[in-house]
N, C-alpha and C positions, 0 to 999 in steps of 0.2 A: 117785407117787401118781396115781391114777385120778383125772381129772376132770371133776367136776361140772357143769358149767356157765358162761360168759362171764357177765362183768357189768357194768352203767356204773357209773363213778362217782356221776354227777351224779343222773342218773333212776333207777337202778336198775334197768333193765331188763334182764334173763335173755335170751341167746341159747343156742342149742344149743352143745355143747362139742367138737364136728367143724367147726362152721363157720369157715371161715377168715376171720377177721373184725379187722379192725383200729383201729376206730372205733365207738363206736353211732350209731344212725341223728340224735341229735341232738347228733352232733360232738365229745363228750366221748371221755374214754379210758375203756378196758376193762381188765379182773384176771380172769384164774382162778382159780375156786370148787374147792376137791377136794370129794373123798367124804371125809373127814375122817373119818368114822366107822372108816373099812378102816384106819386106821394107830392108832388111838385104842387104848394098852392093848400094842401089839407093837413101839416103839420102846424103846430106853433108852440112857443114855450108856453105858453097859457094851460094846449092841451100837455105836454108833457110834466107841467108840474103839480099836474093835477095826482100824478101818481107818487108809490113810495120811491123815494130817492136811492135807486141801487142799479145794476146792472140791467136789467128787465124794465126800466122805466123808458128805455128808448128803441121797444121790441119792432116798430118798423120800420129801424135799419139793420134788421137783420133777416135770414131767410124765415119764410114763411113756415109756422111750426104748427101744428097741433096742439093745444095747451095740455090736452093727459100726457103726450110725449115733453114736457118739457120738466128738464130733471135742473130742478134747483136747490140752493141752501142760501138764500138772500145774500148771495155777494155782490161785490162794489157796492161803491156808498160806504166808498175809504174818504179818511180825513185827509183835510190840506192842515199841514201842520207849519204854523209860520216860525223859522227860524231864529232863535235870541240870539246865537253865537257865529255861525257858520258863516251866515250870509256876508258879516261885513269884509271877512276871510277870501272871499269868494266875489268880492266886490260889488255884491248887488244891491240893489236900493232895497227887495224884498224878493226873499228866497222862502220858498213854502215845498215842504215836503209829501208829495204824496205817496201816501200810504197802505202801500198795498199790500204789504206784510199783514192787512188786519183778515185778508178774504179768509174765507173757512178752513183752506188749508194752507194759509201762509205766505201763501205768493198769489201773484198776479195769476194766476196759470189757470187759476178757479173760472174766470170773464172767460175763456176760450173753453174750459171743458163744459161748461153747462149750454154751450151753444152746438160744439161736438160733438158732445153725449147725447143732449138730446135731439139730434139731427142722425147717431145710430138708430136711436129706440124709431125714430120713426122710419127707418129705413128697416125696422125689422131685424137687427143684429142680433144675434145672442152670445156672442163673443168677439173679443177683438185683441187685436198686438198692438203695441205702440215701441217706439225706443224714446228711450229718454236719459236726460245727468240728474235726474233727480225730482228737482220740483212738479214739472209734467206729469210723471209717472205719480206720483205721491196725489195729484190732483184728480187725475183718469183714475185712479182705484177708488179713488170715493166718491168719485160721480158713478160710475159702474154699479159701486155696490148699493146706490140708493139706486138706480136704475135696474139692477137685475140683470145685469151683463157683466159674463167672465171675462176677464183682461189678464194678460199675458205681457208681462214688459220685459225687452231686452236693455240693457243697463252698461256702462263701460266698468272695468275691474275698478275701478277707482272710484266710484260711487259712494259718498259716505253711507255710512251703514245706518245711520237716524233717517237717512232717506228712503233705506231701503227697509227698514222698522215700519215708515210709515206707510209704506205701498202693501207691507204684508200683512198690517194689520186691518185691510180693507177687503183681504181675502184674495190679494193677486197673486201671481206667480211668475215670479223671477227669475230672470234667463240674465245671468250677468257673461261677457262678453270679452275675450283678451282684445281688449284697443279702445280705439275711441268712441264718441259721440255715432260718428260717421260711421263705424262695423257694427254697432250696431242698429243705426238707421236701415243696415242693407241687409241685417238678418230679417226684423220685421218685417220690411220689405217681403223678403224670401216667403216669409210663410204666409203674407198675404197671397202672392202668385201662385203658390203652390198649394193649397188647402182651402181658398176664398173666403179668408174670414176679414171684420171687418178693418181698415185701418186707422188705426188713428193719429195724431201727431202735429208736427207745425204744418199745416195742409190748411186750403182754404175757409172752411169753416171753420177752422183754430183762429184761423187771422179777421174773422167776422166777430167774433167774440171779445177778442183782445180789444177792437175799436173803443168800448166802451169807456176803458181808461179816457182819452182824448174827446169822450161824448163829456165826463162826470167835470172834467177841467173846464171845458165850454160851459156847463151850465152853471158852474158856479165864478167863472169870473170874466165871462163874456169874452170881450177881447182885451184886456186889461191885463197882461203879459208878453214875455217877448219870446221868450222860447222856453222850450220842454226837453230837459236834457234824459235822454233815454239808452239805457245799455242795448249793446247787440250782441245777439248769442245766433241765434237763427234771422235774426231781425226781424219776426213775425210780431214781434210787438209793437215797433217800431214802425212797421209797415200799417197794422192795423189801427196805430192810431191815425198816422196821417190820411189813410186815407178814412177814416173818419169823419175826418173835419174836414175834409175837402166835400164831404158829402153834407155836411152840416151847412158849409157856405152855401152849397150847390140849390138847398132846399132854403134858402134867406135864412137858417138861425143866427148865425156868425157871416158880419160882412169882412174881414179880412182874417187870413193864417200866419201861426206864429213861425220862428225856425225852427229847427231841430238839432239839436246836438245830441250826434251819436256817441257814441264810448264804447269800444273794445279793447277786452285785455291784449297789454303789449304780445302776450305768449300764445295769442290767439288771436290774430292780426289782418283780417281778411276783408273787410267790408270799408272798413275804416284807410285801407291802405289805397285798394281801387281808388276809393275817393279821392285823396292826397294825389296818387299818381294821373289823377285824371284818364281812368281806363275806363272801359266797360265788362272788360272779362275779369270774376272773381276766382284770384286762383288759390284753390284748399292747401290748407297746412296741418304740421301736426300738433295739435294742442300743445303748451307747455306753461301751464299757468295753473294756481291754486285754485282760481275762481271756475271750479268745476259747473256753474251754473252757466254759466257761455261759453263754455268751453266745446265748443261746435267746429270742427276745425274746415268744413263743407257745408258751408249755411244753406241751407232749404231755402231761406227767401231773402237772400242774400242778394239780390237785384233790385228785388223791391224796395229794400231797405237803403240801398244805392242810391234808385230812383226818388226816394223822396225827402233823402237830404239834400241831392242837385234840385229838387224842385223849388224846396223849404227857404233854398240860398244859404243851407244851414251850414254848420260845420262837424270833422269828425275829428275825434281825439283818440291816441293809445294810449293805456292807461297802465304800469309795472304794478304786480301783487305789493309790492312794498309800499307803493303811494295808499294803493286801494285799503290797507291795514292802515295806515297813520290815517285816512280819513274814516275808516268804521271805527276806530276808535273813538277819533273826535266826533262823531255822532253820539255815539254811548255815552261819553263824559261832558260831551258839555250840551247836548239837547235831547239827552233822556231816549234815545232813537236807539234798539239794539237790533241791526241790519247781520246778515251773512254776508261774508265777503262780495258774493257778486252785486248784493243788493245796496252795498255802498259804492258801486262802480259809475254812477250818474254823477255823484255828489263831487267823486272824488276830479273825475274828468273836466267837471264846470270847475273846480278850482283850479286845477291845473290850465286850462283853456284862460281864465283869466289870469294868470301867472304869468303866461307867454305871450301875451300880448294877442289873443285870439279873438278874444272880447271885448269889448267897451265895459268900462264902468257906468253903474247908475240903472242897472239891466233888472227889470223882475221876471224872476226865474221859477219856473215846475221842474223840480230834481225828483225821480221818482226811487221809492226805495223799494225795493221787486219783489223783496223778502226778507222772512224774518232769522235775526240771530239763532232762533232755537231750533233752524234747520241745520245747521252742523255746530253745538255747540262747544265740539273740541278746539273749532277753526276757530274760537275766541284768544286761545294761548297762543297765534301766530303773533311774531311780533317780526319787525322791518328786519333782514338782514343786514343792512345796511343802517347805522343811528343816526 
């Protein structure tokens, strides 16, 4: 789709839609606006299932690409995996897992780099930075090196090292960093301003790509669920699904949206908190949680993610490492599901949420699981601190 124009979140402010811009000028994050009008009336499920069932099958909601520039490995066109045991735990009438642990490398992360990546190559890049905890980076090196572009990721000390196994066996080069998610978002940073190389990361064409999640749920169950319970680390996932389906409605696919249930780690508490306290301003903290996959302790789009749980009427939950091990556990043993800690952080928060009285029973529910067990295999011997 043609687009329109950048936008902030927070002010509102309109930049041009060629500028290469990755922040507004008062520090918030940015989305791309389309022409909405050029698609309005010439899409339909007719035309979109005409194609193969994956990420790329609903390529005009997304920016307009060049197809030699578009650097793929057939992701999405993850499975909904309907729950034997979990759900009635959980108190849903039907609880289905989607599966995103199955993309090329693991995670979700795959639906934002091939829209990223390939929106470098057609910008001409021949190198880029990114900072990442892990899955991102491990994603950006294998889109890179099917693309032909050198990547450079800064990483927090604390990185597991399968993650960082994986980022270097695509030919990247590691720049690990004393502190968090957040020192290292500002080193990348740095040497984009300093050196002009390209940037990459939760930035708006990360959060174009992500949408797809929330496209693949639409097409296979219409509006025949109530909500999509989703972790937030940056909330670019989060962000990009919703507004997704709001672009789906917008275009008659789907005539009504589901809620959203967010989940942040309790040790990483930032988006999830705004919401409860009914604020607008997200204030950073410092990581102190296992689930190094959201462990963002200054969300990048961390407003949007805000924004479209108040939208969704949804709800948000904080979630302790100890709950989030008792429910990856119970994924692995009793529905076959082997998630990393963060990638049972959905699952674990809709129990919990139903526990306290947050939910109604009788609910069918999209828990997404983000990633898979074999990104930090050791993190399988965590067990509760507490029995």
């Amino acid at each position: 789709m043609r687009i329109d124009h950048l936008q902030c979140a927070r002010c509102g402010r309109k930049y041009p839609k060629d500028e290469l811009r990755y922040r507004c000028d008062c520090g918030d994050s940015i989305e791309i606006v389309y022409d909405y009008g050029e698609l309005a009336g010439r899409i339909s499920w007719a035309d979109l299932r005409k194609r193969t069932f994956c990420h790329w099958r609903y390529r005009e909601f997304y920016p307009g690409l060049n197809k030699r520039n578009i650097i793929t490995m057939g992701e999405g066109g993850t499975s909904l995996v309907k729950s034997r045991s979990i759900a009635k735990k959980a108190g849903c009438r039907e609880l289905l897992f989607k599966m995103e642990s199955l993309n090329p490398t693991g995670s979700f992360k795959d639906r934002g780099s091939t829209v990223e990546i390939s929106q470098a190559c057609q910008y001409g890049a021949r190198e880029l930075v990114l900072a990442s905890t892990g899955n991102m980076g491990a994603s950006v090196a294998a889109y890179c090196a099917r693309g032909g572009i050198g990547c450079t990721i800064y990483v927090p000390w604390s990185t597991p090292e399968v993650k960082l196994l994986q980022m270097e066996a695509h030919g990247a080069i590691i720049k690990r960093v004393r502190g968090d998610y957040t020192a290292a978002a500002l080193e990348a940073r740095s040497q984009f301003e300093k050196r002009g190389v390209y940037l990459a990361g939760d930035y708006p064409y990360r959060s174009e790509g992500e949408k797809s999640v929330g496209f693949e749920i639409a097409d296979a169950l219409g509006t025949d669920y109530d909500y999509i319970a989703c972790p937030i680390g940056n909330g670019t996932l989060l962000h990009g699904i919703w507004k997704g389906l709001k672009e789906f409605k917008m275009m008659g696919l789907i005539d009504r949206l589901p809620r959203i249930l967010g989940v942040q780690a309790e040790g990483c508490n930032t988006v999830v908190k705004a919401f409860q306290d009914n604020k607008e301003i997200i204030e950073p903290v410092q990581p102190h949680t296992l689930m190094d996959a959201v462990a963002c302790g200054d969300p990048l789009d961390g407003s949007w993610a805000l924004k479209a749980l108040r939208e969704s009427g949804g709800i948000g939950i904080a979630v302790s490492d100890d709950e989030a091990i008792r429910v990856r556990d119970m994924l692995a043993r009793e529905e076959g599901i082997f998630a990393e800690l963060s990638g049972a952080l959905s699952t674990a928060g809709l129990m919990k949420a139903y526990e306290n009285g947050m939910i109604e029973k009788g609910l069918k529910v999209v828990s997404l699981v983000t990633g898979h067990g074999l990104k930090e295999p050791e993190a399988a011997r965590y067990r509760p601190s507490k029995p």
